[in-house]
C-alpha positions as CSV (number, residue, x, y, z in Angstrom):
1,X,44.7,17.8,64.0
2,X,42.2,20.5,65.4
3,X,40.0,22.2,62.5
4,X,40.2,25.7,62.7
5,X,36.8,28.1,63.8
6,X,36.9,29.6,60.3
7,X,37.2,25.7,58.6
8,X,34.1,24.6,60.6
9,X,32.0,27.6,60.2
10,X,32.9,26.8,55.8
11,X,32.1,23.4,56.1
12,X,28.7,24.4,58.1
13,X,27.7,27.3,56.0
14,X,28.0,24.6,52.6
15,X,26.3,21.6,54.5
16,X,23.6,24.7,55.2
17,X,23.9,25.5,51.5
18,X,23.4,22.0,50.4
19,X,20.4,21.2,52.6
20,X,18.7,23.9,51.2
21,X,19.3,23.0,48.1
22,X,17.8,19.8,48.5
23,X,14.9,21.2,50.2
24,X,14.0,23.3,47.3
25,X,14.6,20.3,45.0
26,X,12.1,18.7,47.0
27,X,9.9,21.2,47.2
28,X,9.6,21.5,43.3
29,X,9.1,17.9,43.1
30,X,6.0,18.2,45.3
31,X,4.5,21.0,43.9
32,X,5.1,19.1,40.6
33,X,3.5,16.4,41.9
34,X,0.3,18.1,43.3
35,X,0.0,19.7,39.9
36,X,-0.2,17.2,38.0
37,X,-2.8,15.4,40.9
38,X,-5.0,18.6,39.9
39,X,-4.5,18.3,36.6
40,X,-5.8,14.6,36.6
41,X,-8.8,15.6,38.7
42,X,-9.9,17.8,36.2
43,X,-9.1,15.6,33.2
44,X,-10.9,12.5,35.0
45,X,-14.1,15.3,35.6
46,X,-14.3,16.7,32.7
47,X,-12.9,14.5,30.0
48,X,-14.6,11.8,28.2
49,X,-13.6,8.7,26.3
50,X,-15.9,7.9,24.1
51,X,-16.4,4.6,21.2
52,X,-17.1,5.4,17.8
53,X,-18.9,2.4,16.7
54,X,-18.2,0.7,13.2
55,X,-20.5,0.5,11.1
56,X,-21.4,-3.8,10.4
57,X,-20.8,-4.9,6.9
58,X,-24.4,-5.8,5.4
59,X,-25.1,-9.1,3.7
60,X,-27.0,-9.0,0.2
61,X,-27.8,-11.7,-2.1
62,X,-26.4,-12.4,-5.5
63,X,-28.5,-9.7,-7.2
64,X,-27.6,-7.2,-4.3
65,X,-30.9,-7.3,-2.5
66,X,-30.5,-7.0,1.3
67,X,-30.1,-9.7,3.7
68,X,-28.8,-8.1,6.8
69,X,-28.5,-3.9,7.0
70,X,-28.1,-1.5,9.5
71,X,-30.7,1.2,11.0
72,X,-29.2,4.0,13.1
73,X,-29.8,4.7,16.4
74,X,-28.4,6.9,19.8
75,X,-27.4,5.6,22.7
76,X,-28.4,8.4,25.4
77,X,-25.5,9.1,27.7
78,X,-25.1,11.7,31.0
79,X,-22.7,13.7,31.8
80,X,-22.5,13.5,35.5
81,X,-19.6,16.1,35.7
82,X,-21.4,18.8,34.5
83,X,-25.2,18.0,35.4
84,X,-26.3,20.7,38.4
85,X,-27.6,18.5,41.6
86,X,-30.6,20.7,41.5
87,X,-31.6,18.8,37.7
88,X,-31.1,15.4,38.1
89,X,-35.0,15.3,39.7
90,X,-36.1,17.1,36.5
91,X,-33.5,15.3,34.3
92,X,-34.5,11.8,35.7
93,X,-38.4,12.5,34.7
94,X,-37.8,14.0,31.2
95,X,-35.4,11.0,30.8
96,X,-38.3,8.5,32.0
97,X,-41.0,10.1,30.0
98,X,-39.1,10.2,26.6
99,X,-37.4,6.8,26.6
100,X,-40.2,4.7,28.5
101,X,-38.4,4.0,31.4
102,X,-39.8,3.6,35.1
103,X,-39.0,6.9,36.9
104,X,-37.5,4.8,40.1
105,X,-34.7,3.3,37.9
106,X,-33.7,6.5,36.0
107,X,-33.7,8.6,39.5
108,X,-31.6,4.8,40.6
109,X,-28.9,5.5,38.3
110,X,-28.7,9.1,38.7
111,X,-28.7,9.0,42.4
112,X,-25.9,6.1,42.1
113,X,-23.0,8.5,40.7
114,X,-24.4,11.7,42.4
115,X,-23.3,9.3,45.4
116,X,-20.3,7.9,43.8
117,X,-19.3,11.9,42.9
118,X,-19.9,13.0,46.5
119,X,-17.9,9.7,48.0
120,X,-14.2,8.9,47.9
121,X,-14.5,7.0,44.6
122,X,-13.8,9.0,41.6
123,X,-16.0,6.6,38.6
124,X,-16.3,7.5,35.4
125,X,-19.2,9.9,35.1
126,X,-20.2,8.5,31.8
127,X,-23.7,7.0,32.3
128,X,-25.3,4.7,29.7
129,X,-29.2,5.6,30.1
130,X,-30.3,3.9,27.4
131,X,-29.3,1.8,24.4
132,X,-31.0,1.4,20.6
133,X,-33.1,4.8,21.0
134,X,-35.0,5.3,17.6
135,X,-33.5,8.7,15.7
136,X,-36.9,10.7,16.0
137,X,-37.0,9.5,20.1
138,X,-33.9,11.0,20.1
139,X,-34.3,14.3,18.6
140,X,-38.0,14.9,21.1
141,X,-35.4,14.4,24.2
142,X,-33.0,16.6,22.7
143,X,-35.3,19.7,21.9
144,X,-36.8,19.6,25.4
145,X,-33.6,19.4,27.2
146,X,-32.8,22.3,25.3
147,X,-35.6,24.0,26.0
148,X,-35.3,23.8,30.1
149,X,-31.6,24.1,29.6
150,X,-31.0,21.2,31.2
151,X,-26.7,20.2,30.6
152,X,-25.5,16.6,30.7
153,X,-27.2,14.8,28.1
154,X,-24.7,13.0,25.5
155,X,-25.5,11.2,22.8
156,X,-24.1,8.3,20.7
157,X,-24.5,7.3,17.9
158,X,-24.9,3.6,17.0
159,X,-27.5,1.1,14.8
160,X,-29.2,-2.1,15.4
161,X,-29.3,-4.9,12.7
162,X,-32.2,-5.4,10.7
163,X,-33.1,-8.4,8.6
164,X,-35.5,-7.0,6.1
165,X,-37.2,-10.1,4.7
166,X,-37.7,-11.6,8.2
167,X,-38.0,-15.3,8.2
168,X,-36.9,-15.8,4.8
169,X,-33.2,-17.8,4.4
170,X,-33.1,-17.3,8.1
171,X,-31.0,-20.2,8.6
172,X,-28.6,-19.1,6.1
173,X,-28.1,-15.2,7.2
174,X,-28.0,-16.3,11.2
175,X,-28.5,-13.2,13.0
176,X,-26.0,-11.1,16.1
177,X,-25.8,-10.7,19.8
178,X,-24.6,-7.1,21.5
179,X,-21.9,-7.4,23.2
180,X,-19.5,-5.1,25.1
181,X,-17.6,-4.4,21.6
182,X,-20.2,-4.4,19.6
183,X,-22.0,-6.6,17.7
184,X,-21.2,-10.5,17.3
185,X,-22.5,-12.9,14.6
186,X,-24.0,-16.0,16.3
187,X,-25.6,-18.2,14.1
188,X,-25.3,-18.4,9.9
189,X,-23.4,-16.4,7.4
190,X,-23.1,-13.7,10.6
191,X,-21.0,-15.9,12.7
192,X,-19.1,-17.7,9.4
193,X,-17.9,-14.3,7.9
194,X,-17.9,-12.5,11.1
195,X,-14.4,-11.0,10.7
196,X,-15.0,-9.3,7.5
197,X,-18.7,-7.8,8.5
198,X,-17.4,-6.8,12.1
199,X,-15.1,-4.2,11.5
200,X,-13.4,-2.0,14.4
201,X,-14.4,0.4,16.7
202,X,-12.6,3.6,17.0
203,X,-11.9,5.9,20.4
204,X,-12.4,9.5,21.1
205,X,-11.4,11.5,24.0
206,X,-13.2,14.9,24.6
207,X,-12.9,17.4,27.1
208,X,-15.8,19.8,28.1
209,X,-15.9,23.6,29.8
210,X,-17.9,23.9,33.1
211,X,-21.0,24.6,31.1
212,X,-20.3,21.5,29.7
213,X,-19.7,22.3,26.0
214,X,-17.2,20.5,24.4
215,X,-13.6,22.2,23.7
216,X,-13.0,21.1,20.4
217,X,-9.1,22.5,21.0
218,X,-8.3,19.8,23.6
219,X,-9.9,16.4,21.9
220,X,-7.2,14.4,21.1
221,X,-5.7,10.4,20.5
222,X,-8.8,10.2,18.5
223,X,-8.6,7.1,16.6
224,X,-11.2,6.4,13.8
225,X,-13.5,3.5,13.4
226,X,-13.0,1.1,9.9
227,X,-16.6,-0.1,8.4
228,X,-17.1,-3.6,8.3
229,X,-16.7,-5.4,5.2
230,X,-20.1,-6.4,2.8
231,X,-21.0,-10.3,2.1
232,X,-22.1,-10.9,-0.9
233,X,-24.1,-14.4,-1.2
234,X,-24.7,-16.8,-4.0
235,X,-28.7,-17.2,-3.1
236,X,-31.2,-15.4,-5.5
237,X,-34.1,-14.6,-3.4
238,X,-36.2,-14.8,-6.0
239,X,-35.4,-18.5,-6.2
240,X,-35.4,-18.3,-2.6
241,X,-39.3,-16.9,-2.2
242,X,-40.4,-19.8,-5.1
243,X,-38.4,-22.4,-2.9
244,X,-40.1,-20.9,0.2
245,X,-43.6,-21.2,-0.9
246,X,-43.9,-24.3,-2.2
247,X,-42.0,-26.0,0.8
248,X,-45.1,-24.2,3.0
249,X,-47.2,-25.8,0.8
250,X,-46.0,-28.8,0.9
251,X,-45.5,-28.4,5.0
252,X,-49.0,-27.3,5.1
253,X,-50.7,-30.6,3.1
254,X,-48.5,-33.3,4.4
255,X,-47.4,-32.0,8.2
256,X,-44.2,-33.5,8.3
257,X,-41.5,-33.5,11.9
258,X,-39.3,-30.6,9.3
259,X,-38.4,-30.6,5.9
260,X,-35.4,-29.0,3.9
261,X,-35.2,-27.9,0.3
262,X,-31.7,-26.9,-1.7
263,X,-31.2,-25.7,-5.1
264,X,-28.0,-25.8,-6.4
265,X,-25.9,-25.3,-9.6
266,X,-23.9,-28.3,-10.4
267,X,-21.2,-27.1,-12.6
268,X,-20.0,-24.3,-9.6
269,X,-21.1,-25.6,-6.3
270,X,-23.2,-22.3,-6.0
271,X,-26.1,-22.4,-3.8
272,X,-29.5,-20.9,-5.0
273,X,-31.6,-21.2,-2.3
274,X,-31.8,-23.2,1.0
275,X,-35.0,-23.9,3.0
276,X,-35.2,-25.4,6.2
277,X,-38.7,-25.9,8.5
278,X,-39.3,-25.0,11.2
279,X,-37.9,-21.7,11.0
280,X,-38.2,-18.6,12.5
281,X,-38.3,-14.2,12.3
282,X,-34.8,-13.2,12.5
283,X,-36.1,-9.7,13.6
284,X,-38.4,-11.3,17.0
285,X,-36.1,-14.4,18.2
286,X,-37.5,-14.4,21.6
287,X,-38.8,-17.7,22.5
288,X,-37.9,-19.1,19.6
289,X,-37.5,-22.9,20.2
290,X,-34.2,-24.4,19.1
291,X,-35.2,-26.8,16.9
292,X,-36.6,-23.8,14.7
293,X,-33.0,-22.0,14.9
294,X,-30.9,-25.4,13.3
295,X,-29.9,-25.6,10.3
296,X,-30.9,-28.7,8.7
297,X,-29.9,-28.8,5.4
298,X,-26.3,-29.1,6.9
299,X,-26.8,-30.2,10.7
300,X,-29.1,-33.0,10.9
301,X,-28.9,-36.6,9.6
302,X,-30.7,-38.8,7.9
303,X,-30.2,-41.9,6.6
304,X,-30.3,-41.1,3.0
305,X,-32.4,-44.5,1.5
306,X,-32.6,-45.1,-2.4
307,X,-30.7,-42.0,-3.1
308,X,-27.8,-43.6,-2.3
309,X,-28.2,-46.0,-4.9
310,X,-26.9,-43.5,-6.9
311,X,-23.1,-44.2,-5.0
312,X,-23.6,-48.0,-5.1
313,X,-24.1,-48.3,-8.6
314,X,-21.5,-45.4,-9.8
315,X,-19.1,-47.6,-8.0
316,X,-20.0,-50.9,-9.4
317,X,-20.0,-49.4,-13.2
318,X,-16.7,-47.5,-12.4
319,X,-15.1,-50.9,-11.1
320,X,-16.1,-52.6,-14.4
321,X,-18.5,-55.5,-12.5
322,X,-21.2,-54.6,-14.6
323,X,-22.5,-52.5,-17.6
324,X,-25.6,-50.6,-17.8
325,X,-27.4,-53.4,-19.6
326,X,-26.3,-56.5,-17.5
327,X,-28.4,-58.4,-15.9
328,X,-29.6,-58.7,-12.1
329,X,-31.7,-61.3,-10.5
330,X,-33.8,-60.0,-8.0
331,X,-34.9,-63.0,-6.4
332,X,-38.8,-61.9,-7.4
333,X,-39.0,-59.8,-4.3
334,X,-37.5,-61.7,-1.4
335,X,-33.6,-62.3,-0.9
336,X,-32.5,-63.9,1.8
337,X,-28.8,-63.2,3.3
338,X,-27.0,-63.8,6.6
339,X,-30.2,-64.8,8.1
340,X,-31.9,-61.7,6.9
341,X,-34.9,-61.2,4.3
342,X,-34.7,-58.4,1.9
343,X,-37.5,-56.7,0.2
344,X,-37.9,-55.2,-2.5
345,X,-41.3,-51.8,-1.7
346,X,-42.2,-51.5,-5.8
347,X,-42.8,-55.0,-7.1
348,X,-41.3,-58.8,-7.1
349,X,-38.7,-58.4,-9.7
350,X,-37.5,-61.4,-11.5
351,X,-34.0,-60.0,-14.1
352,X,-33.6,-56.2,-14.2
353,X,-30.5,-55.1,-16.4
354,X,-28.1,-52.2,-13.8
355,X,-30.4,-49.0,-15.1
356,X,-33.7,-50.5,-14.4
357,X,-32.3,-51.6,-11.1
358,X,-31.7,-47.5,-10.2
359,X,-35.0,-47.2,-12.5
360,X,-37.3,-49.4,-10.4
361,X,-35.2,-48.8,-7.6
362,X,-34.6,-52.4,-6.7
363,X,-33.2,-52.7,-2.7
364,X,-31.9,-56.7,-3.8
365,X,-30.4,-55.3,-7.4
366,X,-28.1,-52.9,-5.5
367,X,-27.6,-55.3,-2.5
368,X,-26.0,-57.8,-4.9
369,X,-24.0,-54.7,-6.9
370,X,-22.9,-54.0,-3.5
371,X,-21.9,-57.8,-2.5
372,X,-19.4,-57.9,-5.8
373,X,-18.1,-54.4,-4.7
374,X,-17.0,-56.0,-1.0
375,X,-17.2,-53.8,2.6
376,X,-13.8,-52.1,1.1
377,X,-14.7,-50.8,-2.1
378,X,-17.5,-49.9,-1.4
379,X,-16.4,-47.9,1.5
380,X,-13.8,-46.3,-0.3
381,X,-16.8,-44.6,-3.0
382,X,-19.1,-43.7,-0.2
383,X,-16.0,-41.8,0.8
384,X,-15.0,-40.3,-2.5
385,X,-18.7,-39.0,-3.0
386,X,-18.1,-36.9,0.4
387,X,-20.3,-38.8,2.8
388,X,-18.9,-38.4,6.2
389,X,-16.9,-35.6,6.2
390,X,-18.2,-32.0,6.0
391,X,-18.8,-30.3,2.6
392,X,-16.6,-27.5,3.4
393,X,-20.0,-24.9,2.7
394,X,-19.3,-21.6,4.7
395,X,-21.9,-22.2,7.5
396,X,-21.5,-22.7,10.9
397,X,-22.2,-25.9,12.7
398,X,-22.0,-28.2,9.6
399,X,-21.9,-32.1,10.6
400,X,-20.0,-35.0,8.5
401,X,-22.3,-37.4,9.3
402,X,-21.8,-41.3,10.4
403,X,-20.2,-43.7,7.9
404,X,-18.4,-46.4,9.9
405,X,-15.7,-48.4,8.3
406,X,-15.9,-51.7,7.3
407,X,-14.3,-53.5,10.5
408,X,-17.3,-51.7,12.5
409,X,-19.7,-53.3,9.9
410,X,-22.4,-56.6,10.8
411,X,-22.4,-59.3,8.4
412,X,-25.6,-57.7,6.4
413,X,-24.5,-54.8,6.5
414,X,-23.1,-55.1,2.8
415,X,-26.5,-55.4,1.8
416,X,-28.0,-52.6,3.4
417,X,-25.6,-49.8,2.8
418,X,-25.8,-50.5,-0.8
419,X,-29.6,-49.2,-0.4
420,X,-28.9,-45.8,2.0
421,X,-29.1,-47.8,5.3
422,X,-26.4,-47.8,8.5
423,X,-25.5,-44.4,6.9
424,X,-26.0,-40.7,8.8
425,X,-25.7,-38.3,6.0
426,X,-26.9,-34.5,5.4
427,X,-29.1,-33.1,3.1
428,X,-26.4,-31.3,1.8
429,X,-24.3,-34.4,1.4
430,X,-27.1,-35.9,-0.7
431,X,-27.3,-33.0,-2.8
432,X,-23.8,-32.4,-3.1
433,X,-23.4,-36.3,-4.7
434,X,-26.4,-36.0,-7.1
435,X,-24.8,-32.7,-8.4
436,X,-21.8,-34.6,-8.8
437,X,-23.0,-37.3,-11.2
438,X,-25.1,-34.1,-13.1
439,X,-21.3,-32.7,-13.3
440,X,-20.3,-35.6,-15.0
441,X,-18.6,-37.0,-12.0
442,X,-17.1,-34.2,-10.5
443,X,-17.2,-32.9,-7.1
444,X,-17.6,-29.4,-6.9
445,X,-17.5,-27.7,-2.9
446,X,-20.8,-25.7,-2.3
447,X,-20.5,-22.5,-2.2
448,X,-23.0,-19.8,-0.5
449,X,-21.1,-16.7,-0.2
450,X,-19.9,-15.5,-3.4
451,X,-17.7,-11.8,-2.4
452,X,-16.4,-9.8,-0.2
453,X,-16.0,-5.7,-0.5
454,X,-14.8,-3.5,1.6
455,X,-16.6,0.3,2.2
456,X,-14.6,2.0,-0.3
457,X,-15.7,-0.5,-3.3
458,X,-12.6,-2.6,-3.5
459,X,-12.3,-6.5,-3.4
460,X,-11.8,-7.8,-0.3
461,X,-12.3,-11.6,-1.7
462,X,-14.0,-13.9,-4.0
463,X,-15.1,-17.6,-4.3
464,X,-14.6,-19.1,-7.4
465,X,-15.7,-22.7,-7.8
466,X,-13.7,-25.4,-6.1
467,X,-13.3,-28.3,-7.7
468,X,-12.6,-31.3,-5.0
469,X,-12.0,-34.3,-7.1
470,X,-13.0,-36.1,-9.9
471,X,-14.9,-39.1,-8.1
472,X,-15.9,-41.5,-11.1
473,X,-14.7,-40.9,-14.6
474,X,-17.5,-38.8,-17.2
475,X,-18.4,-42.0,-18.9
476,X,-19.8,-43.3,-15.8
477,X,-21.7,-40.5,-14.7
478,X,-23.2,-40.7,-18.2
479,X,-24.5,-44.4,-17.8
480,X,-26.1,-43.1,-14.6
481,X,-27.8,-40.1,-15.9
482,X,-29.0,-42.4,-18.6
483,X,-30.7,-44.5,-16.0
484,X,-32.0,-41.3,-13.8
485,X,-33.6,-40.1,-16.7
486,X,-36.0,-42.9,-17.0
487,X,-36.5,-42.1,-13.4
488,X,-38.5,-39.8,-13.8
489,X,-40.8,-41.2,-16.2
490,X,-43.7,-43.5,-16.8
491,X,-41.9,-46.4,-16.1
492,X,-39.9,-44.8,-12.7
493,X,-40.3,-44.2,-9.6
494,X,-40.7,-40.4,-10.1
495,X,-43.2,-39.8,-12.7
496,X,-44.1,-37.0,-10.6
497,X,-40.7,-35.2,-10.9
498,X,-41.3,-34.3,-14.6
499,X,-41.4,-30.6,-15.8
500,X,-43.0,-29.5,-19.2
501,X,-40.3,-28.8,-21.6
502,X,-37.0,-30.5,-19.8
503,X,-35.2,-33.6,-19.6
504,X,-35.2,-34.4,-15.8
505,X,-33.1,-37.0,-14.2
506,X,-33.1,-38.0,-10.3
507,X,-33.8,-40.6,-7.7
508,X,-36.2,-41.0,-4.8
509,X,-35.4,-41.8,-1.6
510,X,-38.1,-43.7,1.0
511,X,-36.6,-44.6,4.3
512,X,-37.8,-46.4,7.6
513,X,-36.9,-44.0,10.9
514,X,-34.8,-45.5,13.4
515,X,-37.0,-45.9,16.6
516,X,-36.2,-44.2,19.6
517,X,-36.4,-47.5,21.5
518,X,-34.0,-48.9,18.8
519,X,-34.5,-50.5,15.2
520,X,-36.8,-48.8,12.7
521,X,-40.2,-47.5,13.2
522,X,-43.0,-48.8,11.5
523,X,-44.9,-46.0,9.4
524,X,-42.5,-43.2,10.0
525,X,-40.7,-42.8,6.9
526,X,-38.5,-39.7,5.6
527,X,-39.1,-39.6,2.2
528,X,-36.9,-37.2,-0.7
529,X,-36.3,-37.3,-4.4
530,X,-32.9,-35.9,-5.7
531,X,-33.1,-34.3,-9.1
532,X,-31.4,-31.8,-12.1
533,X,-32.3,-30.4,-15.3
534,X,-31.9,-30.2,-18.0
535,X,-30.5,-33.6,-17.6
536,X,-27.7,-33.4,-20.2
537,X,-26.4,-29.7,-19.7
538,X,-27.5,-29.7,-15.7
539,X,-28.2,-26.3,-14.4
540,X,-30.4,-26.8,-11.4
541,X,-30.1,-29.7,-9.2
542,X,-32.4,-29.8,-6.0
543,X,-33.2,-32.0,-2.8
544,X,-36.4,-32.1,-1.6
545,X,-36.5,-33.9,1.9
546,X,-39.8,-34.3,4.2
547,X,-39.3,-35.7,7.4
548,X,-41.9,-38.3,8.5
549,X,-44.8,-36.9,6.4
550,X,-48.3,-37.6,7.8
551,X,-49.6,-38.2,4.1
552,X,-53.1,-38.9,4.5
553,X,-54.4,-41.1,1.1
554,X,-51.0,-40.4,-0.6
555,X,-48.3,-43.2,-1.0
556,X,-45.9,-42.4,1.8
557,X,-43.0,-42.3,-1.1
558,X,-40.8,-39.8,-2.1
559,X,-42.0,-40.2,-5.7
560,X,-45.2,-39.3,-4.2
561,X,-44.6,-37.0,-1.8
562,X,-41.2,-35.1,-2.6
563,X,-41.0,-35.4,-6.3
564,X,-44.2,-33.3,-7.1
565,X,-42.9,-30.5,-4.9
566,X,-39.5,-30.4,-6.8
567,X,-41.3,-30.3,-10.3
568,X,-43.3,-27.2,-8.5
569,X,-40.0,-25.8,-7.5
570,X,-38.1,-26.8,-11.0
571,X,-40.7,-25.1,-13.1
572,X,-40.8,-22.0,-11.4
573,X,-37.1,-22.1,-11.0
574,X,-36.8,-22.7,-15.1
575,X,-38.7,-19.9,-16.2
576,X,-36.6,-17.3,-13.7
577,X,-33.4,-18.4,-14.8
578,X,-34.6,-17.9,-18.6
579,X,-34.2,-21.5,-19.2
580,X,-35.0,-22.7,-22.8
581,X,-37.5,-25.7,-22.8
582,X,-37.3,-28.3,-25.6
583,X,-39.8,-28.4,-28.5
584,X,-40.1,-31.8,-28.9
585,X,-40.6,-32.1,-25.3
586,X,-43.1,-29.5,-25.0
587,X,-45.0,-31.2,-27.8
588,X,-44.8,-34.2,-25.7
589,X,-45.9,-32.9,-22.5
590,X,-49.0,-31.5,-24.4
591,X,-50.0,-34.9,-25.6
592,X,-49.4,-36.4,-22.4
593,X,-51.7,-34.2,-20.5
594,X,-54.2,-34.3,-23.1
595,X,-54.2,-38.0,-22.5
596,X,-53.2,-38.7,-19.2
597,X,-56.1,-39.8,-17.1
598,X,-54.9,-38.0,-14.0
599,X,-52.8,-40.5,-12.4
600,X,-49.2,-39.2,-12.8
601,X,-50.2,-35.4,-12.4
């Protein structure tokens, strides 16, 4: 059917009518489109997004002296989008002479997004200059760019970490690395308790006027930063500073390959001080070797020697195969077993009852405790007493040592285990047994940090003492501080160890260094005594552990050698922590040194 004229030109005149329509649809959506374009252009020129650093949590020991603090600082920043072409000559020397930066790199970077700005590109014109400026640098740059009315310069403001008492517990407060979000802990409480020191950066976006002053009207999605939390340890640097000088004296007389001192409190785990050397300034690491960055007391191993007598004997009372007073023939110096002869370094012992066995430290009387024990029972105690397996201290890097099990074990090896041989323990491991048997036979986990707070005051955490297990019953651990007592006297091997005024108990350790070629090393010893006082309400308990000693006219023996430093330490230690000596003993000690022709001093 024909369509009439006046039907086509209606159906023309609304397809004209809807075309147009659609046009100017269009057209809105373009011109929306190029707006917004413009309006992004100008954001991305003269907006800026900007961090807002948290503040690091500091560390402090337990009395609240620092460890680890902050010092504040600028970052200097440019502005490129609002710096005239005309300054950046002038800008780039003021920059150059202020900071102490070669001219060629500050025009370099400068020159680099006047480029970028004039190119395609559109970068960011935010442009680091320099980080870690000192406050006072700071303010010099800012008055003189004021002064030529220079426009551009930002600044930001940030801190560096500081350790205040430099090399002191270095090993324990680690130290951080910048990185592009801050600050990162790397070695030592730093890196342990990261987390809770770190806190969180925050964000701010500003936009600036063509002058290049800031419209406060338009900042916005500003997001602010949360402190990081404080760390509170369980060292007293005063303890600390006694420990540190008289290992350095001690390093100093006998030259030893390292050394490592801790001080503990038996009854909670707590750690007093630690003290590793070599060791290093927190605050100039450059160069720094890595042997004087480990940790020792908790990442290297030793084989612990007559210490561990301590463990063989524990577990032989504990089993019921002999009493403190029973007997032990000790084969007058020489025992032969599987084809192997053992000696005994202090004398040619004929009978010694179980506590002059620990008392003269007799290699064959602990052999032989260890031969009615068996591979498996004694395994099982050098287990319980937390040799290989970490202590669960809250350091990085901690080791668990080497204790193989008994189907990995030679046919002598039940007779030199018993005596701190084929074993790779830690100083802390040592320690950490001795302060069991001064806690009555239980295991307590060493602790080092002892809170956490947050900025605003509250508790973020605590560490109360952890009790592990109880590894022998209280009885036992008695007969054995019965026998470490006599230790440390006249008739022991660690005279030395004695402190005016206190009831000391401990054992001293001597042991042959493996070779590098293989087997043990003639001469090259690493020699420790393990002690606590007072001995029957134990408050201090220390290691002190010299690696191959050079000892000059000295017996190379850790009652020699380590057991005069610990008295040192223990003394000093005892009058800080207001510890009351005994009369009777003092009256002793007088006598003794009124006598005593110089031998045991």
């Amino acid at each position: 059917m024909a369509v009439s004229s006046r039907k086509r030109a209606a159906y023309l005149g609304a397809f004209v009518a809807f075309g147009f329509t659609v046009f100017s649809l269009r057209l809105v959506e373009l011109q929306v489109a190029r707006a917004d374009h413009y309006k992004n252009l100008a954001i991305e020129k003269h907006s800026t997004q900007q961090t807002i650093y948290a503040r690091r949590g500091p560390i402090a020991d337990v009395n609240g002296v620092p460890l680890a603090s902050n010092e504040p600082v600028k970052t200097v920043v440019i502005d490129a989008s609002v710096i005239k072409p005309n300054h950046l000559d002038v800008m780039a020397e003021v920059l150059s002479r202020h900071l102490e930066l070669p001219l060629a790199q500050v025009k370099l970077k400068l020159a680099r997004q006047k480029q970028s700005t004039e190119g395609k590109r559109t970068p960011s014109p935010y442009i680091v200059i320099k980080k870690e400026v000192a406050e006072q640098v700071a303010e010099a740059l800012k008055d003189e760019v004021n002064k030529r009315n220079l426009r551009g310069l930002v600044f930001e403001q940030d801190s560096v970490r500081v350790y205040p008492n430099g090399s002191m517990l270095c090993h324990v407060v680690g130290f951080v690395s910048r990185q592009e979000a801050g600050l990162k802990g790397v070695e030592g409480v730093e890196r342990s308790m990261d987390d809770f020191l770190n806190g969180h950066n925050g964000v701010r976006f500003t936009e600036r006027d063509r002058t290049g002053r800031e419209i406060p009207a338009f900042r916005h999605l500003e997001r602010p930063a949360r402190d990081g939390a404080s760390v509170r340890l369980t060292v007293d640097m005063v303890l600390q500073d006694i420990v540190e000088n008289e290992m350095d004296v001690a390093v100093k007389q006998f030259r030893p390959k390292m050394a490592t001192c801790i001080l503990m409190r038996p009854a909670t785990g707590e750690i007093l001080a630690m003290v590793n050397r070599p060791h290093y300034n927190l605050n100039q690491r450059d160069g720094v070797a890595d042997e004087a960055r480990k940790n020792r007391a908790i990442m290297d191993m030793v084989e612990p020697g007559s210490t561990f007598k301590v463990v063989t004997t524990a577990a032989a009372l504990d089993n019921k195969l002999v009493r403190p007073d029973t007997s032990i023939y000790c084969e007058r110096g020489h025992f032969s077993y599987g084809g192997n002869i053992l000696h005994d370094s202090h004398g040619g012992y004929g009978d010694l009852t179980v506590n002059d066995v620990i008392v003269k430290s007799s290699n064959i009387g602990v052999a032989k405790m260890g031969l009615m024990l068996g591979d498996q029972r004694l395994y099982e105690y050098i287990r319980r007493f937390g040799f290989g397996e970490r202590t669960g201290v809250q350091l990085p890097g901690e080791i668990g040592g080497i204790v193989h099990p008994p189907h990995r074990w030679s046919k002598i090896s039940i007779t030199h285990i018993p005596m701190g041989h084929e074993v790779g323990a830690t100083p802390m491991q040592v320690v950490s047994a001795l302060c069991t048997i001064a806690n009555r036979g239980k295991m307590m986990m060493p602790q080092i940090v002892s809170s956490i707070t947050a900025p605003g005051g509250e508790t973020v955490a605590t560490y109360p003492p952890v009790e592990i297990r109880q590894v022998v019953p209280p009885e036992v651990a008695e007969s054995l501080v019965t026998a470490l007592k006599e230790v440390v006297s006249k008739k022991g091997t660690a005279a030395l160890a004695h402190v005016p005024g206190f009831s000391v108990a401990g054992k001293t350790g001597t042991a042959k260094k493996t070779s590098p070629n293989g087997g043990y090393w003639d001469g090259h010893y690493v020699v420790s005594f393990a002690g606590f006082l007072p001995a029957d309400k134990p408050e201090l308990c220390a290691l002190v552990l010299i690696d191959d000693p050079v000892p000059g006219s000295t017996p190379n023996y850790g009652g020699y050698i380590a057991a005069p430093v610990f008295s040192r330490i223990a003394q000093r230690a005892a009058r800080h922590l207001n510890l009351t000596p005994n009369p009777e003993l003092m009256k002793v000690a007088g006598a003794l040194a009124k006598n005593d022709d110089g031998r045991n001093r």
